[in-house]
C-alpha positions as semicolon CSV with decimal commas, in nm:
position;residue;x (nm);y (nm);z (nm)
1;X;-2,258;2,199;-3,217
2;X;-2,266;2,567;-3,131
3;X;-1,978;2,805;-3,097
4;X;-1,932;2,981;-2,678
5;X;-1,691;3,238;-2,560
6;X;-1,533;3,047;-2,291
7;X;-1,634;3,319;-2,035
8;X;-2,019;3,269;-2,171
9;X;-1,989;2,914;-2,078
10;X;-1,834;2,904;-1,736
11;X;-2,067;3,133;-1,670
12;X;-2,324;2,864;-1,763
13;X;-2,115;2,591;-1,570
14;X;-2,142;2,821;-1,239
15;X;-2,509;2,843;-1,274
16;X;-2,581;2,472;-1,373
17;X;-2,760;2,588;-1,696
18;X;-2,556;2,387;-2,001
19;X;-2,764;2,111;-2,165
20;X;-2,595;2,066;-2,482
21;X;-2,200;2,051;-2,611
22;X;-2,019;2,335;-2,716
23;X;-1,718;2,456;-2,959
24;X;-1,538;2,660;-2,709
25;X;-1,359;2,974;-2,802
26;X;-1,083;3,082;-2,583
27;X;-1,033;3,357;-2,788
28;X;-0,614;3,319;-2,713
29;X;-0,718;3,473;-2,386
30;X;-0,541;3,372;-2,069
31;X;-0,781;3,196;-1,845
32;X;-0,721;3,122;-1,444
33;X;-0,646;2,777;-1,310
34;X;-1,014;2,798;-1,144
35;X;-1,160;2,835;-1,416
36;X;-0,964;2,587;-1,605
37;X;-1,044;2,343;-1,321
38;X;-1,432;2,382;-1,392
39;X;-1,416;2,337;-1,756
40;X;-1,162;2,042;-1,698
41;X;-1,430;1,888;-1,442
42;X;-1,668;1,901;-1,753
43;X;-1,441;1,730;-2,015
44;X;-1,356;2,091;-2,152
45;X;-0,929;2,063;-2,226
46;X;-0,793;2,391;-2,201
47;X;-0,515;2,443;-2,394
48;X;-0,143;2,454;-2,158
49;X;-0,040;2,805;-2,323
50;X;-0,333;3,001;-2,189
51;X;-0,356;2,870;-1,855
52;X;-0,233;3,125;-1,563
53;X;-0,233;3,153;-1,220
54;X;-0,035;3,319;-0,919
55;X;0,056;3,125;-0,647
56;X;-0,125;3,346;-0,349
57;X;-0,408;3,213;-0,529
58;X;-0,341;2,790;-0,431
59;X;-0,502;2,658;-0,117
60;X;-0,182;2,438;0,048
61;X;-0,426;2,348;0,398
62;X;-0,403;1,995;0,278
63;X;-0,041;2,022;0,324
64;X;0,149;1,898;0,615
65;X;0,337;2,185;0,779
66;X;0,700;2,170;0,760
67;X;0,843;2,161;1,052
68;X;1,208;2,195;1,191
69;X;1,297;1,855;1,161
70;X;1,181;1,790;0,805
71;X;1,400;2,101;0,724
72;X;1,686;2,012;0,866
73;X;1,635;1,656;0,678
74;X;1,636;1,794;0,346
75;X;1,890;2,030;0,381
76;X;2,067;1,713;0,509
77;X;1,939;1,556;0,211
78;X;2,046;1,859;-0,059
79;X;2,403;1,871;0,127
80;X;2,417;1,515;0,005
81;X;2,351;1,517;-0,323
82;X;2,604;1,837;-0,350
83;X;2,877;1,612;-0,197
84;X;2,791;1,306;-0,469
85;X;3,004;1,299;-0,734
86;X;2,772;1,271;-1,005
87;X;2,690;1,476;-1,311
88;X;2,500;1,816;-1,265
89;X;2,228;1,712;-1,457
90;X;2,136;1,377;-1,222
91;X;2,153;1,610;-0,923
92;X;1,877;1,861;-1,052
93;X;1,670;1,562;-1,157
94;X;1,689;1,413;-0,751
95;X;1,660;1,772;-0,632
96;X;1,367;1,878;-0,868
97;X;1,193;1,488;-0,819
98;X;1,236;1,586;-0,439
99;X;1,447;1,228;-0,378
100;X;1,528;1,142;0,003
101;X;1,858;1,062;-0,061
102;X;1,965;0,977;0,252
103;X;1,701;0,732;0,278
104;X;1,752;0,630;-0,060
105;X;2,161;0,579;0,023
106;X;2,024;0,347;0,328
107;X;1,788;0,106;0,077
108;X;2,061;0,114;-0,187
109;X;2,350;-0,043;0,085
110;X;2,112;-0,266;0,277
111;X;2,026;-0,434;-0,061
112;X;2,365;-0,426;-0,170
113;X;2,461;-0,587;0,160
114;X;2,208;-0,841;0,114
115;X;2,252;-0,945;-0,243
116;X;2,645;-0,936;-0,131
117;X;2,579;-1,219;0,131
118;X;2,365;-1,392;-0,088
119;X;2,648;-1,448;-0,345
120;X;2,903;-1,528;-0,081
121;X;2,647;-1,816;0,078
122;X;2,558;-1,978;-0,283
123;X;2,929;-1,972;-0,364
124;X;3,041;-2,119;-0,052
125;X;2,853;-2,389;-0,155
């Protein structure tokens, strides 16, 4: 297996022209997302450390726009978990995992409801 530069052989990716496996060298050299993404497609793991990229630079046209209504729901939804009286660290996890809590709240009472009644009906008999 022969040794590449890492720029060498995305440069070969682009082009179509690689026909046998390399040792990459990455030379500790930051490398861009893109490029990462092109040797990833190719079973080429970039090590985590090197890879950079600036957020003009990420396409979001697959996203849904936000619009007023899904703001006001999770600032509804943030206000929430502010107001729970639970330990800082759970409330960064919900915020960070992006957690409807209001939604979640609803599930969470209906099923307690629920397995509530349940109880009550077996024990009543």
């Amino acid at each position: 297996m022969s040794k590449i530069y890492w720029k060498e052989l995305v440069a070969k990716l682009k082009n179509g022209n690689v026909s046998e496996q390399y040792e990459v060298d990455f030379n500790n050299e930051e490398i861009h997302f893109k490029d990462v993404a092109l040797l990833n497609r190719h079973g080429i793991l970039v090590p985590e450390e090197l890879i950079v990229y600036n957020d003009a630079d990420i396409d979001f046209s697959d996203d849904p726009e936000l619009n007023d209504k899904e703001i006001e729901r999770i600032n509804l939804s943030m206000k929430i978990v502010d107001s729970l009286p639970i330990e800082p660290e759970i409330k960064e996890w919900i915020k960070k995992e992006g957690i409807d809590v209001s939604a979640l709240l609803a599930d969470v009472v209906v099923s307690f409801y629920k397995t509530i009644k349940n109880i009550n009906k077996h024990a009543a008999l």
